[in-house]
LUMFI-430522 format. One record per residue (C-alpha): residue in three letters; x negated, y, z. Coordinates in steps of 0.2 Angstrom, whole numbers, always signed. Example, Ala and Ser with C-alpha at 12.3 -4.5 7.8 and 13.67 -1.06 7.14 Angstrom:
2
ALA|-62|-22|+39
SER|-68|-5|+36
//
This chain:
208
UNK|-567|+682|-130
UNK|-580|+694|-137
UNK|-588|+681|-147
UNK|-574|+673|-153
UNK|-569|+689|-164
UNK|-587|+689|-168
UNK|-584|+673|-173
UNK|-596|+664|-163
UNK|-585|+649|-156
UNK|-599|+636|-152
UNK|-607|+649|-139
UNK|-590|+656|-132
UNK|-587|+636|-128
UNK|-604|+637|-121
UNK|-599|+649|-108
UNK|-583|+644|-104
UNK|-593|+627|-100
UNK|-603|+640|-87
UNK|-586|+645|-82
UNK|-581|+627|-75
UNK|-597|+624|-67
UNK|-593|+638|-58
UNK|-577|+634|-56
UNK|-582|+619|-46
UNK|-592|+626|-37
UNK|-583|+642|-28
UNK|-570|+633|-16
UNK|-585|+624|-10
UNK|-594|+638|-5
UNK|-582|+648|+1
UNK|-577|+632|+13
UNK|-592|+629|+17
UNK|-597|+648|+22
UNK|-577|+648|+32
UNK|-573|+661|+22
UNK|-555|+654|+14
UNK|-540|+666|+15
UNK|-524|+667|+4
UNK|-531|+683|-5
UNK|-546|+671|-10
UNK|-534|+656|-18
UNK|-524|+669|-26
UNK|-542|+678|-32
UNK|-547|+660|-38
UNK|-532|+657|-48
UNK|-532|+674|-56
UNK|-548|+670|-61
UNK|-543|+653|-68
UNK|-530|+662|-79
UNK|-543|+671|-88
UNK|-556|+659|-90
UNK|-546|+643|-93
UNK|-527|+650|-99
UNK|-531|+667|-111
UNK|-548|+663|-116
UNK|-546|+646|-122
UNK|-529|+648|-129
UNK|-537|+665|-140
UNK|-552|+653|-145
UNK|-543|+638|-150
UNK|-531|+649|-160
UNK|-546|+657|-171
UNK|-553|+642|-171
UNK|-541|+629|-176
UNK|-526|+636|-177
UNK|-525|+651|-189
UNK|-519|+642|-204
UNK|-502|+636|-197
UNK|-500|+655|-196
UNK|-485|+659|-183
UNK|-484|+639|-177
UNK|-502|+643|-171
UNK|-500|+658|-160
UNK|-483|+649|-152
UNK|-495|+633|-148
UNK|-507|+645|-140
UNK|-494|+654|-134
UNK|-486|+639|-124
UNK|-504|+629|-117
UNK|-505|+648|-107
UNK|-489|+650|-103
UNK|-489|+629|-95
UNK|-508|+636|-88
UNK|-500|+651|-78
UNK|-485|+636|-73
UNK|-496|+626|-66
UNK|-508|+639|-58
UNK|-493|+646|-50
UNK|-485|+629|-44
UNK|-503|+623|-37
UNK|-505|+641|-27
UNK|-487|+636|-18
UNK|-490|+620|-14
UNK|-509|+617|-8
UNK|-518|+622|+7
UNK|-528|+638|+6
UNK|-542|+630|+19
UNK|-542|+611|+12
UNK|-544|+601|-1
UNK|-531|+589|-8
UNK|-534|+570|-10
UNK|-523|+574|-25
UNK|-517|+589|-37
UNK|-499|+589|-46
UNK|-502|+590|-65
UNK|-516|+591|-75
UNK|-529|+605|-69
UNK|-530|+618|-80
UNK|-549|+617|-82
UNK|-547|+599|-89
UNK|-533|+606|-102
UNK|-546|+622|-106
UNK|-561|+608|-109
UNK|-550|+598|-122
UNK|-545|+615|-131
UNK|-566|+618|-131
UNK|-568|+599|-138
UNK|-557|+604|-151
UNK|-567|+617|-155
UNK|-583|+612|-155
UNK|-573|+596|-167
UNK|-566|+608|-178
UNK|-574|+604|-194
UNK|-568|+587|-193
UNK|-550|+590|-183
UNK|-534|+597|-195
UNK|-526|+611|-189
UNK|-510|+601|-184
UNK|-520|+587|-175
UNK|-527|+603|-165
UNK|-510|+609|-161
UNK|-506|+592|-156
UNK|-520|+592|-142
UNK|-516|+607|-136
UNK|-498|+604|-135
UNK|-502|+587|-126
UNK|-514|+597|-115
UNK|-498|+609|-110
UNK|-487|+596|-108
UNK|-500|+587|-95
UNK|-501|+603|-85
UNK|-483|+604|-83
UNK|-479|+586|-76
UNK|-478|+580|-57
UNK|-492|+567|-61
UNK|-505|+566|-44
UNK|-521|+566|-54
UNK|-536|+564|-41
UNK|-548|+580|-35
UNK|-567|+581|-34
UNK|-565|+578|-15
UNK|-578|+570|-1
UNK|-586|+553|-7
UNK|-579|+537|-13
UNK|-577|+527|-29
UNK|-563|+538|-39
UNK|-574|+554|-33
UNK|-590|+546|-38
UNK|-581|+542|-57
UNK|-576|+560|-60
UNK|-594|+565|-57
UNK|-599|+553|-70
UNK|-584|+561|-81
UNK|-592|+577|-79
UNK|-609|+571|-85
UNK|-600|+563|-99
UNK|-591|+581|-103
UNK|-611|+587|-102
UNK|-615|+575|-113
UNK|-600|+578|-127
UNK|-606|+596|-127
UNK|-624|+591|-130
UNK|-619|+579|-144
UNK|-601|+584|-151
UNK|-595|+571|-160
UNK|-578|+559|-159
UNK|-590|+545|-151
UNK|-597|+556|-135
UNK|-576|+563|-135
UNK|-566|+546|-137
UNK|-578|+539|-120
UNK|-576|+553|-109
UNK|-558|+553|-113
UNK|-557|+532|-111
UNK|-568|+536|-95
UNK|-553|+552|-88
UNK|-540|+537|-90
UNK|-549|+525|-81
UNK|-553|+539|-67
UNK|-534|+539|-66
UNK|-532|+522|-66
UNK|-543|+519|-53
UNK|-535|+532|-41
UNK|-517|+524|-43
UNK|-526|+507|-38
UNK|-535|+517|-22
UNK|-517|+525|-17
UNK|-508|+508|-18
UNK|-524|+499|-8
UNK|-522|+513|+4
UNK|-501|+511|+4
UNK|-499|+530|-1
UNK|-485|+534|-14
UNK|-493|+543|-28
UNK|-476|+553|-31
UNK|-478|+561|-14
UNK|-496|+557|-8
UNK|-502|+579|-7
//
């Protein structure tokens, strides 16, 4: 947030980037190391609304957003209020010492990492195409859609560690071509979990 009043939005994206790999990384540990408690998840998803709810929404809006004047601070205003939703519903509903085959909603890291695409994009993305992303992002994070989690092996988890790279490689080369196949690869990652749940008889409605 410091360098985006400096203006500095490339590297502020940059760090949230760091962010998420960490992100990804802290639950793992701290399973591994047996060291999950309520405190922790509550911890982790008070991080989560810093680095993926305030600091996007404050980035996107300086970034994209500031000509549609008021319009923009409600946009940002409602992709953190649907963040903090969706943090808040996750936290009741999972278990503080495994990891779910499924999440409800889009995570709030994926919603933060098309804000920063938008960003990195902005030269080339008017102000109400951004606000249409980031209103589709809030919109995501608020539904009861089971999206698949980075969990154990298998097919679905070995696709979204190719979307990762992919998301890697969109932030080494921003450009429309490196953002419309990672997105065309995120859908097929969901496709590919809806087909896994039906092979295995699971009903992706209610399927934790």
């Amino acid at each position: 947030m410091v360098l985006v009043a400096a203006d500095r939005f490339d590297e502020a994206v940059y760090l949230l980037a760091l962010a998420i790999v960490l992100d990804l990384l802290d639950g793992r540990v701290a399973r591994r190391l047996r060291a999950t408690s309520e405190f922790g998840r509550q911890l982790d998803s008070f991080s989560d609304a810093g680095s993926f709810g305030i600091a996007p929404a404050f980035l996107v809006y300086h970034a994209n957003l500031q000509g549609l004047k008021s319009a923009g601070v409600l946009v940002a205003i409602v992709y953190l209020l649907a963040g903090m939703f969706r943090l808040g519903r996750h936290n009741l509903l999972s278990d503080v010492h495994a990891k779910a085959r499924r999440t409800m909603g889009l995570p709030i890291p994926i919603g933060a990492s098309y804000l920063m695409a938008v960003v990195l994009l902005r030269d080339s993305i008017p102000p109400a195409a951004a606000a249409g992303v980031v209103l589709l992002m809030a919109c995501a994070m608020v539904t009861r859609w089971k999206l698949p989690e980075l969990r154990g092996s298998g097919a679905v988890t070995a696709m979204l560690g190719v979307g990762i790279a992919n998301y890697l490689a969109f932030l080494a080369w921003p450009g429309w071509y490196t953002a419309g196949w990672w997105t065309l690869w995120n859908l097929a990652i969901v496709a590919a979990a809806r087909t896994e749940d039906r092979r295995l008889g699971l009903d992706p409605s209610t399927e934790p």
